[in-house]
C-alpha positions as CSV (number, residue, x, y, z in Angstrom):
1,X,-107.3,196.1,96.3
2,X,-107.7,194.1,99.7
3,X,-111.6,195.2,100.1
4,X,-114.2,192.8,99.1
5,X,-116.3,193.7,95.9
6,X,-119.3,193.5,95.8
7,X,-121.8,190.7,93.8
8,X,-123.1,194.1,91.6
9,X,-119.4,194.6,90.3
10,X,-119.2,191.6,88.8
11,X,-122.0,192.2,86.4
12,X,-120.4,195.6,85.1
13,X,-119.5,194.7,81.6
14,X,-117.3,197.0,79.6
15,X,-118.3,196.7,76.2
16,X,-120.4,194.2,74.0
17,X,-118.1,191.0,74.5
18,X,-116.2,191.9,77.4
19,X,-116.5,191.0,81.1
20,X,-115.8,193.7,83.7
21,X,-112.6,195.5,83.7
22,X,-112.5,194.7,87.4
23,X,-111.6,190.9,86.3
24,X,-108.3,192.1,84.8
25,X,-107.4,193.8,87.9
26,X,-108.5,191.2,90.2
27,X,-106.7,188.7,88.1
28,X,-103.3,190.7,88.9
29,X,-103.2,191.4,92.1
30,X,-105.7,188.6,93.9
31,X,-107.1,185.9,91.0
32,X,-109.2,184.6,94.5
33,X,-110.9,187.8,95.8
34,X,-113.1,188.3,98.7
35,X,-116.8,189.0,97.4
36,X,-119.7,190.2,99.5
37,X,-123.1,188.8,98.1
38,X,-126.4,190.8,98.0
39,X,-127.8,188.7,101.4
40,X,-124.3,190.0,103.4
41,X,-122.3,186.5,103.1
42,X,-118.7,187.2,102.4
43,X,-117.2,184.6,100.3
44,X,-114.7,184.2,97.1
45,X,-114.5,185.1,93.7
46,X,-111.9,183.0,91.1
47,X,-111.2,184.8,88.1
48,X,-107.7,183.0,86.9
49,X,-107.9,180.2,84.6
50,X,-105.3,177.9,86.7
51,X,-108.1,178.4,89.9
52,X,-111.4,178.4,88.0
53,X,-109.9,174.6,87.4
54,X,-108.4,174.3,90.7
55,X,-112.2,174.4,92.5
56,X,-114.2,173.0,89.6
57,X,-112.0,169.6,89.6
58,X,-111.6,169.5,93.5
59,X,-113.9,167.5,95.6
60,X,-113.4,169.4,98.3
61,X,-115.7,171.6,96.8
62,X,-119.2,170.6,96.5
63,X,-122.4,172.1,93.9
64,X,-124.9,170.4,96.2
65,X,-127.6,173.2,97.8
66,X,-128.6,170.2,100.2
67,X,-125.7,171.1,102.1
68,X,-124.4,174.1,100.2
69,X,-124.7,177.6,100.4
70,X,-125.6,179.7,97.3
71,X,-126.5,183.3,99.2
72,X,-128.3,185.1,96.3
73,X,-131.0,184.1,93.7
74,X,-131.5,185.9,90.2
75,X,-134.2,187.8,92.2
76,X,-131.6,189.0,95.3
77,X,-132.4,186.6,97.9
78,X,-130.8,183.9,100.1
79,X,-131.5,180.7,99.2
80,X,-132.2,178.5,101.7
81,X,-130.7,174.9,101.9
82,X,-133.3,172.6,101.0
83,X,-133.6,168.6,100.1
84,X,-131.9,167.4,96.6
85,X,-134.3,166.8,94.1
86,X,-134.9,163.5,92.8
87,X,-132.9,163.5,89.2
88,X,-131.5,167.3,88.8
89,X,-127.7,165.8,89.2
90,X,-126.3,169.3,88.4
91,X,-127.1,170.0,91.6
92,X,-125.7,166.9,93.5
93,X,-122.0,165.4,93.7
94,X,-120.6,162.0,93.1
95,X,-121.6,159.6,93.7
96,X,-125.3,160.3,93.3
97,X,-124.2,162.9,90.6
98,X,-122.2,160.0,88.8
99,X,-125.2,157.8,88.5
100,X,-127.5,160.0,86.9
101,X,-124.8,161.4,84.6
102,X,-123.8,158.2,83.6
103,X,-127.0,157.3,82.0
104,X,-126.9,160.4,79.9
105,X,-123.0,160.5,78.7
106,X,-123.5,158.1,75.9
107,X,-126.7,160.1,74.9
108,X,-124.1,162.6,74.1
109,X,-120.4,160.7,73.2
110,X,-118.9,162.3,70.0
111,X,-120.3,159.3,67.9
112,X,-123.8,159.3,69.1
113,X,-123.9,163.0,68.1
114,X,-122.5,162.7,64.7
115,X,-125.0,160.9,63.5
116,X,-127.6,163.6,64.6
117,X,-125.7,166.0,61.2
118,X,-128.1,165.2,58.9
119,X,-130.9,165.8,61.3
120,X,-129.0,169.3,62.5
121,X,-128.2,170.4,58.9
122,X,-131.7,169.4,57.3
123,X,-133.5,171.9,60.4
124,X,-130.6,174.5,59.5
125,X,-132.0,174.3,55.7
126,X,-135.1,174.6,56.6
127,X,-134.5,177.8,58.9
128,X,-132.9,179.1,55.9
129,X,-135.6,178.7,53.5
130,X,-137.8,180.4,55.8
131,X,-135.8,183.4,56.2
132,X,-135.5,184.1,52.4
133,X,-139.1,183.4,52.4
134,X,-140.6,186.5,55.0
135,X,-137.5,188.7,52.9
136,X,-134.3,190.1,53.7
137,X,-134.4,191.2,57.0
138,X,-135.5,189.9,61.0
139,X,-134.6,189.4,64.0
140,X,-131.5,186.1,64.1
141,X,-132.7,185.4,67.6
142,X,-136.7,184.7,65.9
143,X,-136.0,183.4,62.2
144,X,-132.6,181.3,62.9
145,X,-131.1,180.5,66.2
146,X,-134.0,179.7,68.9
147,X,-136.2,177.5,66.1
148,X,-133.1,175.9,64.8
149,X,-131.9,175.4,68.6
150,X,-135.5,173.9,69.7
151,X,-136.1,172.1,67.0
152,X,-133.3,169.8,67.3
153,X,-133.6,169.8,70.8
154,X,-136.8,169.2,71.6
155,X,-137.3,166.3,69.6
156,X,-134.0,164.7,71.0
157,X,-135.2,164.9,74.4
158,X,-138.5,163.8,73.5
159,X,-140.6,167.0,73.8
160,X,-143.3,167.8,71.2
161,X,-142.3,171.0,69.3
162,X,-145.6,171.3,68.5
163,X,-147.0,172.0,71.8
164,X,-144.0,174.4,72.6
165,X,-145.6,177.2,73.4
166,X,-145.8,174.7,77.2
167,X,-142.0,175.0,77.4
168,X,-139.9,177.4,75.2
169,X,-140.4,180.6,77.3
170,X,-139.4,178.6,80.4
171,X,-136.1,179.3,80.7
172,X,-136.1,182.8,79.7
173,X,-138.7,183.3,82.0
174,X,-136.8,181.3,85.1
175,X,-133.5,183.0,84.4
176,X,-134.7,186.6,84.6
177,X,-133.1,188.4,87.2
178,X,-136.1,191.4,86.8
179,X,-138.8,189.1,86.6
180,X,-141.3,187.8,88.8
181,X,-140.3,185.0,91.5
182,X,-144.0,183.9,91.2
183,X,-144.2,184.1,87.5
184,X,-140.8,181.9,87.4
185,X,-142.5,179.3,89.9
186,X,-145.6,179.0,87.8
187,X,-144.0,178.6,84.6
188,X,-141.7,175.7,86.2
189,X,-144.9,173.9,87.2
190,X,-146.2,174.3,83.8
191,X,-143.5,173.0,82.1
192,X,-143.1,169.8,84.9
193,X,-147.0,169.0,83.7
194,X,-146.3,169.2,80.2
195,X,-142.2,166.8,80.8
196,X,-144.8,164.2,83.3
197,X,-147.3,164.4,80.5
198,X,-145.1,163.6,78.0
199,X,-143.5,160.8,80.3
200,X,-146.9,159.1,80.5
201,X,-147.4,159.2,76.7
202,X,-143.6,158.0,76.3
203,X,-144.6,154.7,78.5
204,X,-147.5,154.0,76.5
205,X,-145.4,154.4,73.1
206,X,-142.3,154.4,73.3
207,X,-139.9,156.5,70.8
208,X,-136.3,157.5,69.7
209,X,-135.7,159.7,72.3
210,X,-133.8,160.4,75.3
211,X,-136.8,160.4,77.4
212,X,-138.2,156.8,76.1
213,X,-134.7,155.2,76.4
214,X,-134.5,156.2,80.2
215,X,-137.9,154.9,80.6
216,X,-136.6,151.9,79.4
217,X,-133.5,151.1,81.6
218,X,-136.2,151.2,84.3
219,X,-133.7,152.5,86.8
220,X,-135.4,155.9,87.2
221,X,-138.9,156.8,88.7
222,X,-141.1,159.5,87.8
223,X,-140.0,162.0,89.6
224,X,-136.4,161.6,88.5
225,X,-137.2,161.4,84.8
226,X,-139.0,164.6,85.2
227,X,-136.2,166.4,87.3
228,X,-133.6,165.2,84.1
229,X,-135.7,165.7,81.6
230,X,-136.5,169.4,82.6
231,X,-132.7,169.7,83.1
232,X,-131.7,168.8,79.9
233,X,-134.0,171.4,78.2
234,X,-133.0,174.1,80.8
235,X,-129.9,173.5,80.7
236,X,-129.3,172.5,76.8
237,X,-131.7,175.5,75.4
238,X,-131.2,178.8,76.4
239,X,-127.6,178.5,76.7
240,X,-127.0,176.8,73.0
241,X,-129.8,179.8,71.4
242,X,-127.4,182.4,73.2
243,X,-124.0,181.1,71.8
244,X,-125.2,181.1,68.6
245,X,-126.9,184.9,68.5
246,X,-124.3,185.9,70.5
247,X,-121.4,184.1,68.1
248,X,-122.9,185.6,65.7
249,X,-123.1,188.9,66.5
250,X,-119.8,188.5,67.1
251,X,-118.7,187.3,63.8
252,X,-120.6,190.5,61.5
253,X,-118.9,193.0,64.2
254,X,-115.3,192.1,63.6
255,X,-115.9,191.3,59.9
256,X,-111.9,190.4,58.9
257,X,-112.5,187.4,61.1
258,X,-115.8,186.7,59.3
259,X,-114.0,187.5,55.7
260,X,-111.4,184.9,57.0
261,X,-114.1,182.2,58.0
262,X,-115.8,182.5,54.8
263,X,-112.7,182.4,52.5
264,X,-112.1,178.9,54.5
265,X,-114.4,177.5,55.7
266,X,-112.4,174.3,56.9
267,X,-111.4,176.4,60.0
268,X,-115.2,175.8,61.5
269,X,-114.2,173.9,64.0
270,X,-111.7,176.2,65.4
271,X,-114.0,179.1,64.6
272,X,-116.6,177.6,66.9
273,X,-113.9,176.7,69.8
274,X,-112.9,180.5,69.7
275,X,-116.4,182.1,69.9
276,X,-116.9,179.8,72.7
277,X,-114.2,181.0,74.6
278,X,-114.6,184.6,73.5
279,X,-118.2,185.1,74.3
280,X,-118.4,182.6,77.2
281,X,-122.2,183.0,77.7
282,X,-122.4,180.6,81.3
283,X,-121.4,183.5,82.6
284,X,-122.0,183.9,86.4
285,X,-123.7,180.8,88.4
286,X,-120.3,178.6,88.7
287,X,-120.1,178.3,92.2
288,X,-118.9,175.5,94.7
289,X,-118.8,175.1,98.4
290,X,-115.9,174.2,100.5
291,X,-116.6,171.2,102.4
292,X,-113.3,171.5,104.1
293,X,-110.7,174.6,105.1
294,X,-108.9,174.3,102.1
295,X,-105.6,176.4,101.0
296,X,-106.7,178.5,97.9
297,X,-104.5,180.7,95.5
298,X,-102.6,181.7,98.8
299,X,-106.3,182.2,100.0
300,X,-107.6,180.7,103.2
301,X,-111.1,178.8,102.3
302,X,-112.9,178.1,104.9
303,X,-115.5,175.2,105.1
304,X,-119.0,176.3,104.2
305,X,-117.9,179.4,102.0
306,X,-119.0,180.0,98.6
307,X,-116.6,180.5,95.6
308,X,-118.1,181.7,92.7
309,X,-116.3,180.9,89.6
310,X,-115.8,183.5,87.0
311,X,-115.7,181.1,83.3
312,X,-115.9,184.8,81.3
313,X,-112.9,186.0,83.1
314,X,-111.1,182.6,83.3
315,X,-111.2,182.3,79.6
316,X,-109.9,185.6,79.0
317,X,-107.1,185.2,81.2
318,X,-103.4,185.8,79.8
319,X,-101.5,183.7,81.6
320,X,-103.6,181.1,79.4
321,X,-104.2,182.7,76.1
322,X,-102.8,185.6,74.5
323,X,-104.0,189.1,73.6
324,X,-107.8,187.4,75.0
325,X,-110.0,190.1,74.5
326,X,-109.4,189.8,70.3
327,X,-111.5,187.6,68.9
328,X,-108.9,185.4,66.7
329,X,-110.1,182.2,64.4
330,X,-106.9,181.4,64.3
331,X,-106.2,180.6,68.5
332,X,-105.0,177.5,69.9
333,X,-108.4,177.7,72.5
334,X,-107.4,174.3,74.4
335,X,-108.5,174.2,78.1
336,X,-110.7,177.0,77.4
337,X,-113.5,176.4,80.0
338,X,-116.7,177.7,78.2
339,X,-118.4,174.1,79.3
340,X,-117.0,174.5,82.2
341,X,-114.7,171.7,84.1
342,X,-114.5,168.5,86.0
343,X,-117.5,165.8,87.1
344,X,-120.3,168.7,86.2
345,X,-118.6,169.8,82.8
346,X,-121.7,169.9,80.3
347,X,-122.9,166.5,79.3
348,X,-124.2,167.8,76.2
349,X,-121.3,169.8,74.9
350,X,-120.5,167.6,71.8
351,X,-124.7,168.4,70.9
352,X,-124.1,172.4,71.2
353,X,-120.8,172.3,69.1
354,X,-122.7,169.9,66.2
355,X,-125.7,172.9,66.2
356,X,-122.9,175.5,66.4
357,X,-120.7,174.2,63.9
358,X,-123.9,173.5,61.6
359,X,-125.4,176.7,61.9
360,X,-122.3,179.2,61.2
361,X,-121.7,177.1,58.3
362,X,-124.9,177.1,56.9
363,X,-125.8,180.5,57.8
364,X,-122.2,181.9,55.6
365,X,-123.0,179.7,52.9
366,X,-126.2,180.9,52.1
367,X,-125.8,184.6,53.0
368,X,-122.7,185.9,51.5
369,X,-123.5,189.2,52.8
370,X,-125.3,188.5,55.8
371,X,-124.8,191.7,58.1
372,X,-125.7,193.8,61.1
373,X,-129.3,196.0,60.3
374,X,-128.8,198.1,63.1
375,X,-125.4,199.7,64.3
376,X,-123.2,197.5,66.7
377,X,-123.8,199.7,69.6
378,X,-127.7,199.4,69.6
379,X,-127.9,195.8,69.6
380,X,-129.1,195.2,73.2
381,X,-127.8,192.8,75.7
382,X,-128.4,190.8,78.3
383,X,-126.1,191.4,80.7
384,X,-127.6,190.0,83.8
385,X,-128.9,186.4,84.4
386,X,-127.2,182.8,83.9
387,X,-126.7,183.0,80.8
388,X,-125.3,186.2,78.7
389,X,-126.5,187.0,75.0
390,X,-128.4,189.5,73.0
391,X,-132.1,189.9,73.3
392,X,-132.6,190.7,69.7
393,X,-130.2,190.6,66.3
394,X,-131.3,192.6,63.8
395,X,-129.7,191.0,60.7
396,X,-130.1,191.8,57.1
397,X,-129.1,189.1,54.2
């Protein structure tokens, strides 16, 4: 296996949780693999948990585009490099990533988020009442996850649920690999109106929001609020919806873990840690540039390269947790890297576990025989795109 793969094999899951076979192999025999992306560059692909570390807490490895190189899009193009954009810090290294991050960290500390449960739990309730209300069967993804998700989140940031119909699609819409590159650029201007809208209104009256406190350390301009605030809800959204469904899904298909949960429910926390690892759904845009030659896995980087970083595969890597393609409650899941690692490790982690944690719980509580409505096979998935889940769940309760 000294040939290159190509960007297409690394999409070819297996089955409904797992990532491609080729991981397994790769992870044997080369765990840093050559991989030729759609445009023709030839750079790296880390699939061991011990590198998917190495690179993501090296600074010799940047995640800036300014002077990176990323070589595909979702739609199969190069992208070019291009100016960093006032505010989006994901995409920028320290120390301009560390100034914008540390304004949002204590948005997010373990503390500040705890005392979001009511708020989390109340939304869950009334999610709930709803779903007894239209009867005894929907689609999760409709009548639970995405309201309970955007409900929280929204208002957090400062967004107006109300006028969400300006911002919910936005990410499903950007992060579709079939879609339209036009489509995706006009919705991303829509939803900056809307964020610079709601900045405006935010200066004028001020709330308990994300949004109004940056406003009022008065360290930001415009643009930059803008940039972070449509970070946070790209970034924060789609990928907490799709841990949820997809957790879910996960939990009624291998139902001697879910009897397990249920008869104690005091495992939650681990539960949560476990379906994080197992179902990884940040799933395929991890990548860093070398900035330097750097020594690699018994690899030779060299400088300007891209090594995308595999979190599905790292996470089910054996070296770091046994027998990892079962789904087990019961795991020790430290270090697993669903959040990723290092300076660009997700800010708002501590939010998505709260929501997580709060909506399992709720959701097995209430529905003591909450199921699949369709067979397990003909729940359909979405494979392709940052951010892996299933585009419907058919449940019955």
């Amino acid at each position: 296996m000294s040939e290159a793969i190509s960007y297409e094999d690394a999409w070819a899951r297996i089955d409904k949780f797992d990532p491609p076979a080729l991981f397994d192999e790769l992870r044997k025999e080369r765990p840093l693999a050559r991989m030729i992306y759609p445009d023709g560059h030839v750079g790296w692909i880390a699939t061991s948990h011990e590198l998917a570390r190495q690179v993501l807490g090296d600074p010799r490895f940047s995640h800036s585009l300014e002077i990176g190189h990323f070589p595909v899009t979702k739609y199969g193009g190069p992208v070019p490099q291009f100016p960093a954009m006032p505010g989006m810090f994901i995409h920028m290294d320290p120390p301009d990533q560390t100034r914008f991050r540390k304004l949002l960290t204590k948005e997010f500390t373990v503390r500040g988020v705890s005392r979001l449960t009511p708020v989390v739990e109340a939304v869950a309730a009334e999610q709930i009442a709803e779903m007894r209300a239209q009867g005894d069967t929907g689609d999760f993804l409709e009548v639970f996850a995405r309201p309970l998700v955007l409900k929280v989140l929204a208002p957090l940031i400062g967004l107006d649920y109300g006028e969400r119909h300006r911002f919910a699609d936005a990410p499903a819409v950007m992060n579709d690999p079939f879609g339209d590159p036009q489509a995706a650029m006009a919705v991303f201007q829509q939803v900056g109106e809307f964020v610079h809208e709601t900045i405006a209104r935010k200066k004028a009256t001020p709330g308990d929001d994300i949004v109004s406190r940056l406003i009022a350390t008065g360290e930001l301009s415009d643009e930059e609020l803008g940039n972070i605030t449509t970070l946070l809800l790209f970034a924060g959204y789609e990928t907490t919806e799709g841990a949820l469904a997809t957790g879910t899904f996960a939990l009624l298909h291998h139902t001697d873990q879910l009897a397990a949960l249920r008869g104690d429910l005091s495992k939650i926390d681990d539960a949560v840690e476990e379906i994080l690892r197992y179902v990884t759904v940040n799933q395929y845009e991890t990548f860093r540039t070398a900035l330097e030659d750097v020594e690699l896995g018994g690899e030779f980087v060299t400088k300007g390269e891209t090594v995308t970083v595999s979190l599905p595969a790292a996470n089910r890597d054996p070296a770091k947790f046994g027998c990892p393609a079962d789904l087990d409650l019961d795991r020790d899941t430290a270090g697993h890297v669903a959040f990723g690692y290092g300076v660009h490790q997700c800010v708002g982690q501590n939010l998505a576990r709260l929501v997580l944690r709060t909506g399992f719980r709720s959701l097995l509580e209430a529905f003591p025989d909450l199921r699949l409505a369709v067979p397990a096979d003909e729940i359909p998935l979405r494979t392709k795109g940052s951010v892996f889940s299933v585009k419907s769940l058919p449940v019955s309760w």
